[in-house]
N, C-alpha and C positions, 0 to 999 in steps of 0.2 A: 385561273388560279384554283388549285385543289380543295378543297371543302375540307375543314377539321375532320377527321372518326375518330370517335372512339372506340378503343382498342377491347377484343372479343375478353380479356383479362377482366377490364375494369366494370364490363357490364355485369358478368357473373359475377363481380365482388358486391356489385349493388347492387343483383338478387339475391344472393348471400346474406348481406345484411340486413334487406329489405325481411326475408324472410326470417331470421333470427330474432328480430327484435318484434314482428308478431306474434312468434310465439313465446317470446320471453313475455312481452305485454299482457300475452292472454293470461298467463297464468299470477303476475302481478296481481293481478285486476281480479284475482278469485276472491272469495273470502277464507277459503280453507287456506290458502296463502298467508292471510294475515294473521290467523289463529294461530297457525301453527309456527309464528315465528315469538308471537308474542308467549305462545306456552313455553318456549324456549327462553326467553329475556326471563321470565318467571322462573323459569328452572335454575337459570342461573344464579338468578338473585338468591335462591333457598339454597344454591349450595354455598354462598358466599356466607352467609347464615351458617351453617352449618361446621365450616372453617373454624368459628368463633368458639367452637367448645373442643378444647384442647384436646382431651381423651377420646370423642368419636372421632377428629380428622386425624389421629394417631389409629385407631384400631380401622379405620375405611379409608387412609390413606390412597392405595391404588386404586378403587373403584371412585373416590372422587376425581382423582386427577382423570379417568379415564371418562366421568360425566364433563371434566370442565374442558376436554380436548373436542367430545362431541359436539357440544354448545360453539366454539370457535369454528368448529369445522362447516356447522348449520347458519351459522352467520359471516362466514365466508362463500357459506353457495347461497343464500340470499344477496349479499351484495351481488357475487356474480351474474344472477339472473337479471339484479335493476342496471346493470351494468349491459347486460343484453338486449334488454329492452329499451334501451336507447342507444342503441349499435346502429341506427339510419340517422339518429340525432345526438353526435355526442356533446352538443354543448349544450343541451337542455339537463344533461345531466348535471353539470356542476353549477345551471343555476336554481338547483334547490339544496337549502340551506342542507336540512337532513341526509339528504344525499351524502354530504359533504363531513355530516358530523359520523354519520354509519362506516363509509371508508376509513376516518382519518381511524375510528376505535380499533377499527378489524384491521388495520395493517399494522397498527402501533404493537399489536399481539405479538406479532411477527418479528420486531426490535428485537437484536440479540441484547441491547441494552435494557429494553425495559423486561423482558423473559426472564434478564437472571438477579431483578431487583425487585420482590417481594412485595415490598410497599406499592410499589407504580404499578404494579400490575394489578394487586388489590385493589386500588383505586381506579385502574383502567376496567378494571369488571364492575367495578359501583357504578361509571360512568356508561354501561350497555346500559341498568335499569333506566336511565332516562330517555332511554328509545322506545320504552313506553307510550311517550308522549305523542308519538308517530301512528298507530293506531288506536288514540282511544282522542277522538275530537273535542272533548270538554275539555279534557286534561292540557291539551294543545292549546286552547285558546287561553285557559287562567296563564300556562306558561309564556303566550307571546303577549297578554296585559302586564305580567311581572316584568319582562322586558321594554314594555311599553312604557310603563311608569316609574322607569328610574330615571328619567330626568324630573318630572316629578316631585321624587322621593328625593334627589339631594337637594332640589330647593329647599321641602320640605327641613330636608334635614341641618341646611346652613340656616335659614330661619328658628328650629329649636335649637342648635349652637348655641345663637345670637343670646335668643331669651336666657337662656340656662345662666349663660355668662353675666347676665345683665342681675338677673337675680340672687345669682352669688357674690357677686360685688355688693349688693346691698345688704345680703345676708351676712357675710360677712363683716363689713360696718357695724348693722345693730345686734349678730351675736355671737360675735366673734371672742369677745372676751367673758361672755356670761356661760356659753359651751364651746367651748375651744373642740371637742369632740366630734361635733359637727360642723363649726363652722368655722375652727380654730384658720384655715387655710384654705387659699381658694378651689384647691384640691378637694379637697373636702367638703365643701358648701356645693357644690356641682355634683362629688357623687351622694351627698344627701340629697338635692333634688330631683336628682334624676329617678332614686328611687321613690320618693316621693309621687311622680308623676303618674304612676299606677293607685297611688291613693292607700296604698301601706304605710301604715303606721301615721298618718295625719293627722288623727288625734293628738299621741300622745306629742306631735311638733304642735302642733297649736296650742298644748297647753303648757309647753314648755315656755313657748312666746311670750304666752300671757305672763309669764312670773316675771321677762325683761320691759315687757312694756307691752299697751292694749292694741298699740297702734299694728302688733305684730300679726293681729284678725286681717288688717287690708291685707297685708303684704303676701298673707299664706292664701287669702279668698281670691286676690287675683291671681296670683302663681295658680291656683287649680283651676281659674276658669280659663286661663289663656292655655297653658299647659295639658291638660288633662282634657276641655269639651272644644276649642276651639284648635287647635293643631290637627288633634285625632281625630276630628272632621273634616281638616279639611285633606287631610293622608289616606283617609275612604272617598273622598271626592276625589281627587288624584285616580283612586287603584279601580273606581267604578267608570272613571271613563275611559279610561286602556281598557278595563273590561270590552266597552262598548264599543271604542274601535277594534279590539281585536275582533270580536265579534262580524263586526261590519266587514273585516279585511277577509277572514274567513269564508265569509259568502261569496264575496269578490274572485277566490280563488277557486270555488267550487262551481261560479257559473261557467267559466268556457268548459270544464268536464261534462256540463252536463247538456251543452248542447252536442251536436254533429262533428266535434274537431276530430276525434278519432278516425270514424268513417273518410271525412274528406282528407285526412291525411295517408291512409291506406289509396283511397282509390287516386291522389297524388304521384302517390310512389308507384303504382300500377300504373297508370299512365307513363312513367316517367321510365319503365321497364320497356312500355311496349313501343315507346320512339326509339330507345337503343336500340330494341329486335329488329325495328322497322330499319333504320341509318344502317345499321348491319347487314341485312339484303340488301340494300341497295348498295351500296359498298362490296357487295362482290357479285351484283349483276353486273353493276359497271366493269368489275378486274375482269369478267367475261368476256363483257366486248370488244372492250379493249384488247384481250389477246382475240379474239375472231378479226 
């Protein structure tokens, strides 16, 4: 029974790639690479800036539009290169998040929909400055605690619900008919507290209390101790320890980089070059003999 080969086509498409995506890799991996992608995110963002003052995007109209075509054109040969760079593995590419969000920005550009709708595109170019976050690693890590801590943050946030509510129904009870202004409705007693909860204007509620009754010192002293020192502790305890996992997930990510994966996946693919060469001679030693 004849032994599989592989066909002289498919070897040279896997040294093709093999070779593309090294050197697309190498130059990833520069630092000049990163600089000068992120001087561009920067550039962008200043001429978005820029946009906003009516009379200069009138009098430099064409040379903006012709910075904001460059900027698309430099972040269309960035993707392409990380696009290169995983030409031996394309499914490593779509399992990084950013990968992910860098394509969807830089093809949405390309929308005849979004091109000829002003707003969306305004906002698809505010949405590049968050690629930021991608070269600068602190930035990256507050951003994946912020993400981290939104479940969290709505506990957090149905528990202040709860209280607010519970305290405008009392609020409104004892002073609902002595300041109907602020407490006249439950609407009202809620957005009084709520401002309140920054501790503005607390005085002058406390001594309004006092003119309906004394007992309105408990009501306003626990409202700021639960509201104001215990919630808002514990929404920094929440956000410092997404901190400290993101943190922790971050190192996590950074160890296999920094050991040998690179090296052993190059001399992988070289090996994996040099069995097709080898299956391929021997596959036409053998059509030799066989015609002698």
């Amino acid at each position: 029974m004849p032994e599989q080969q592989v066909p002289l086509t498919e070897i040279q498409l896997r040294s093709t790639r093999h070779d593309l995506s090294r050197w697309c890799r190498a130059r990833t991996d520069e630092r000049w690479f990163a600089v000068t992608v992120l001087v561009v995110i920067v550039l962008n963002a200043a001429l978005l800036g820029l946009e906003t003052y009516s009379g200069l995007a009138a009098q430099w109209h064409r040379p903006l539009r012709l910075a904001e075509h460059t900027c698309l054109a430099a972040f269309t040969a960035e993707i392409l290169v990380r696009l290169g760079a995983h030409a031996d593995r394309p499914r490593d590419f779509w399992k990084d998040p950013w990968n992910l969000f860098d394509l969807a920005v830089v093809l949405c550009a390309f929308l005849p929909l979004v091109r000829e709708n002003t707003t969306i595109l305004r906002l698809l170019r505010l949405a590049r400055v968050l690629r930021t976050a991608r070269f600068l690693p602190q930035l990256r890590i507050v951003l994946a605690a912020v993400v981290r801590s939104l479940p969290g943050t709505l506990s957090f946030l149905l528990v202040g619900a709860l209280l607010l509510y519970v305290y405008a129904m009392v609020g409104w009870v004892f002073f609902g008919r002595a300041d109907p202004q602020h407490y006249g409705s439950i609407g009202r007693a809620v957005l009084t507290l709520f401002l309140l909860m920054t501790l503005d204007g607390i005085g002058d509620a406390v001594h309004a209390g006092l003119e309906v009754s004394r007992w309105s010192i408990l009501y306003y002293a626990s409202y700021v101790l639960l509201a104001s020192f215990v919630l808002v502790n514990v929404l920094i305890g929440v956000v410092i320890t997404s901190l400290d996992e993101a943190r922790e997930s971050e190192r996590e990510e950074l160890r296999p980089a920094i050991g040998p994966e690179e090296p052993l996946r190059d001399r992988i693919a070289e090996a994996r070059l040099a069995l097709d060469a080898l299956e391929r001679d021997l596959a036409a030693h053998s059509g030799g003999r066989a015609r002698y």
